[in-house]
N, C-alpha and C positions, 0 to 999 in steps of 0.2 A: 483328730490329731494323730492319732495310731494306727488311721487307716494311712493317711501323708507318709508315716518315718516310714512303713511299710511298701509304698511306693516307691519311695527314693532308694530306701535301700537294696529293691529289685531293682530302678535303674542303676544306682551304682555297680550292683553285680553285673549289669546287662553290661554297662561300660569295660567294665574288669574282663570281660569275657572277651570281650570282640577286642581287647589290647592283645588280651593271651596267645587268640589265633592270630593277631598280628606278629607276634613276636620269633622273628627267623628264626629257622630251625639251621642248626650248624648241621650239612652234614655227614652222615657216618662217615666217611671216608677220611673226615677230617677232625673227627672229635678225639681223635689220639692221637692227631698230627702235632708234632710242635713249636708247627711253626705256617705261614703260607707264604707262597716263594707267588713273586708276580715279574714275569718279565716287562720289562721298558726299554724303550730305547734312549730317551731318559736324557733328550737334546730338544725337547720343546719348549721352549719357556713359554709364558708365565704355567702348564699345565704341568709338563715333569721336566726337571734338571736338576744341575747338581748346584748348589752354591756354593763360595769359594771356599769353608772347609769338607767339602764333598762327600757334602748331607744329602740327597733326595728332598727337593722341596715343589711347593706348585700345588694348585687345585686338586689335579689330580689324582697326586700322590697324597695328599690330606685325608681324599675319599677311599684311598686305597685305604690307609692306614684306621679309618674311621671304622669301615666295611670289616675290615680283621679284628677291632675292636667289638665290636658289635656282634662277633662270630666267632666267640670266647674267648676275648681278648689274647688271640694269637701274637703272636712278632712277626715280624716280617722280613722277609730276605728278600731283597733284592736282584734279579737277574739282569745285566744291561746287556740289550742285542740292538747289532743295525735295524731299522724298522722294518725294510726288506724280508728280514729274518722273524718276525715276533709271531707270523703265521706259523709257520715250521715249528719255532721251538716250541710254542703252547701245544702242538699238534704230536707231537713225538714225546709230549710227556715232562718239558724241561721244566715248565711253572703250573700252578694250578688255574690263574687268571693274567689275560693281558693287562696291563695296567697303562693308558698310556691313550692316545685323542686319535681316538679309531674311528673312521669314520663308517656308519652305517650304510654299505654297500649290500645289491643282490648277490654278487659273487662272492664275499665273506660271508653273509648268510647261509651259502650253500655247504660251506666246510665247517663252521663254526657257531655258536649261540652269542648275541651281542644284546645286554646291558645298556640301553642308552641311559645317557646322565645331562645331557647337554646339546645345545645347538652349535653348528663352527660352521665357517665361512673361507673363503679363499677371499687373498690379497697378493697384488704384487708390489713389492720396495724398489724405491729406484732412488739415488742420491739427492739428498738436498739442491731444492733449486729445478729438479727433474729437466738435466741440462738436454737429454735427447726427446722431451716432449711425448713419454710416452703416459698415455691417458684410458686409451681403450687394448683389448687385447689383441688388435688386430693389427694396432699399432706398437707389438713388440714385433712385429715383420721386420726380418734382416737384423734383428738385435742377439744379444747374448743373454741368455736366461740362466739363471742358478735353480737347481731344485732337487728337493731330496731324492733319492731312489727309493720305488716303491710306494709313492705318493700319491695321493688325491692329485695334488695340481703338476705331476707330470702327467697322469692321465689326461685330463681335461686339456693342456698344454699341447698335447701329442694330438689331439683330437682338434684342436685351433691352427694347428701346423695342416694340418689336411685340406679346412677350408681356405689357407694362406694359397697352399697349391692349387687349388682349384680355382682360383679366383688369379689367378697368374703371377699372386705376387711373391716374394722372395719368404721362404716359412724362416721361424725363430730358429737360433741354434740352442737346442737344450743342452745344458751342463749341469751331468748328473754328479751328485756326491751323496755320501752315505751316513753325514748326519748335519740337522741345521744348523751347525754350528759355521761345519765347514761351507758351506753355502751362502753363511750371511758373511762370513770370513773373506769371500772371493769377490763379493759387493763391495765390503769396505776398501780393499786392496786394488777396487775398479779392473779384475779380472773379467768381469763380466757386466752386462748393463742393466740387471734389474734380477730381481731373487722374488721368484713367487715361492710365498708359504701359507700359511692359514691365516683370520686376522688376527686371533689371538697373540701369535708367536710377533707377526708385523708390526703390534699395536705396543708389541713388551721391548721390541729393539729401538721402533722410536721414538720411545716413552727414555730409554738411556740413553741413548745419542743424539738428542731432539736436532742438532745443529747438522746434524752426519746426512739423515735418512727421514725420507714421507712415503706418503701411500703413495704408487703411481696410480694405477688401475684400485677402483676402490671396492666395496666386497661384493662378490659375487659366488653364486650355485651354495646355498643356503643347506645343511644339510644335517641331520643328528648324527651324534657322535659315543660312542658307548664302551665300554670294556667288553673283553674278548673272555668266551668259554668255552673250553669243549664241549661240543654235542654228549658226549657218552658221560655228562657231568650234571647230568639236570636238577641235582641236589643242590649244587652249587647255583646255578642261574636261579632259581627258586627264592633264594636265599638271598644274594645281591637286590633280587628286583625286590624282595620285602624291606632289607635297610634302606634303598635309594626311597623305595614309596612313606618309609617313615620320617627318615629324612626332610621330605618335601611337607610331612604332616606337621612336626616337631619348630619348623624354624629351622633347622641346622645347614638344611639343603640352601635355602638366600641366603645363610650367612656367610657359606663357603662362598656362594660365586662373586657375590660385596666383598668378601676379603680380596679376593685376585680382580678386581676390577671387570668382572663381565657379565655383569649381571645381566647384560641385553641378550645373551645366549641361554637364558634360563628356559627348561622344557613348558611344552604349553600346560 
């Protein structure tokens, strides 16, 4: 029997041990900060927006505030930039972390350190009834497109516009704006004939206007998605990938994605 407590109680120390080196180190840079500022662009819904007493709410901003918690329970400020802009201002110094459904690119890897938390997807919306039949991407040719600037699905968009030309037929006209708001604003106003976004953001407008708006084109180029660091910050990247990985130990991480309904974007 006193060999037993004896065993158990080196596994419990063993357990105790391998928590301890789990448990993020905040740091230096930050351990007398009083605060961490994270820029957003903060027009994604269901990931970041604002609700209507113009809280910061969404997935993403949950993780944000989780990660600050978890990181000596800092406050958090908020920074709102065009999305455009979320490179530059993390890069010059304006916040310490992006915050906000960034996708996992080689070319942001080259400037930047990325945090994946998540899977996201491209969709594109197109009115209820989808009165111009569009279905595939090939078949936004000669249409009107809304889409953010700076975006996953302008790129890919611009890159479908090429095989449009090459293939003889008439490419889409892309209409750029600078935040989804104003992009899903020019669908409902029938400014234009279909708004590619992520699905997430497609899945949360016609989830509210079930009668307004459907998928046209349904999701496609699958891709992870993560918060933004500076390179010269690897205290911080450290540190994030330890909360996100206890996170996913703990429960905390399905319970976030089950709260905002995506839980089919959950990391492998």
């Amino acid at each position: 029997m006193h060999k037993r407590r004896v065993l158990l109680a080196a596994v419990s120390l063993g357990l105790c041990a391998q928590w301890a080196v789990a448990t993020p180190q905040v740091p230096e840079r930050l351990q007398k900060a009083d605060k961490l500022t994270y820029c957003s662009g903060m027009d994604s819904p269901p990931l970041v927006s604002f609700d209507e007493a113009q809280k910061p709410r969404g997935l993403t901003v949950d993780l944000g505030l989780e990660i600050a918690k978890r990181l000596g329970d800092k406050p958090v400020q908020w920074r709102v930039i065009p999305f455009s802009g979320l490179l530059p201002a993390l890069l010059a110094q304006q916040c310490d972390m992006i915050v906000d459904q960034l996708f996992d690119k080689p070319e942001r890897r080259e400037v930047i350190d990325i945090v994946n938390y998540m899977y996201s997807s491209q969709s594109v919306v197109v009115p209820k009834g989808n009165p111009k039949g569009i279905k595939t991407l090939d078949g936004l040719s000669g249409h009107k497109v809304a889409v953010l600037n700076g975006s996953t699905i302008k790129t890919l968009l611009d890159a479908e516009n090429e095989k449009l030309t090459k293939a003889g037929k008439t490419p889409m006209k892309l209409v750029v704006y600078n935040s989804d708001t104003d992009a899903f604003q020019a669908l409902r106003i029938s400014q234009v004939d279909a708004y590619g976004t992520t699905v997430e953001t497609a899945g949360y407008y016609a989830t509210m206007a079930p009668d307004m708006f459907e998928e046209g084109v349904p999701a496609f180029s699958r891709i992870l998605t993560g918060l933004g660091i500076r390179k010269d910050d690897p205290q911080l990247t450290a540190a994030v990938q330890q909360v996100i990985s206890d996170m996913r130990s703990d429960g905390s991480y399905v319970q976030l994605l089950s709260k905002w309904h995506v839980s089919s974007d959950t990391l492998d």
